[in-house]
N, C-alpha and C positions, 0 to 999 in steps of 0.2 A: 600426538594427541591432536591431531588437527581437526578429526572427525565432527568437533562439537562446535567448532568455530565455523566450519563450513557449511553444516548446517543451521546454525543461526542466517550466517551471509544470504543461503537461497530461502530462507523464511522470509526475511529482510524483503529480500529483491521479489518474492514470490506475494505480498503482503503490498508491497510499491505498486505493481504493474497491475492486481488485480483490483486494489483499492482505484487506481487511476482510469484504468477500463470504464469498471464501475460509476466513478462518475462522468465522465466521458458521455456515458448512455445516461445514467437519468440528467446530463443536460440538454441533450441532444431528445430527449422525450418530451422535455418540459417544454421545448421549441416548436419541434412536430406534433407530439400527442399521438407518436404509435401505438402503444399500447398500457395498458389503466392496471397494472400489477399495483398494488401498492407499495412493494420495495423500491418501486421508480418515479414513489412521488417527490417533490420539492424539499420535504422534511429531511429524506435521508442521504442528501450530496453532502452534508456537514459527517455522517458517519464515514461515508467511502471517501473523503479529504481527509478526514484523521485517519482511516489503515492509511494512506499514501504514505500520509507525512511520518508515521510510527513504524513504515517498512521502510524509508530512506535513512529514517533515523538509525533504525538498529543495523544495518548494512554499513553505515558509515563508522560508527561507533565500533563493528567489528574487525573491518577491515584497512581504518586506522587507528586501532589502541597502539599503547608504548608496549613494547615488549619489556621483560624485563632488564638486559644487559645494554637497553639505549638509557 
């Protein structure tokens, strides 16, 4: 039954890289001022910091739990 742990791990990791993208560019917009989407204004780097931190989180959490027999 690893099916469901493995995918939790790539939600996780899928949920890290895209939240960190994410902000990555609306910091890098708030600097230059490419382009005026409002998804890439100032207000929502505190949404795409939290998926970062909520996809490292569950990737850790799954891929170091106790098993049962430790």
């Amino acid at each position: 039954m690893k099916v469901v742990p493995n995918f939790f791990r790539s939600v996780g990791m899928s949920l890290f890289f895209l939240g960190s993208a994410l902000f990555l560019f609306t910091v890098l917009n708030n600097w230059l001022g490419f382009a005026s989407a409002p998804w890439l204004s100032g207000a929502f780097w505190r949404v795409y910091l939290f998926f970062a931190v909520s996809g490292i989180l569950l990737y850790i959490l799954i891929t170091f739990r106790r098993k049962n027999g430790d």
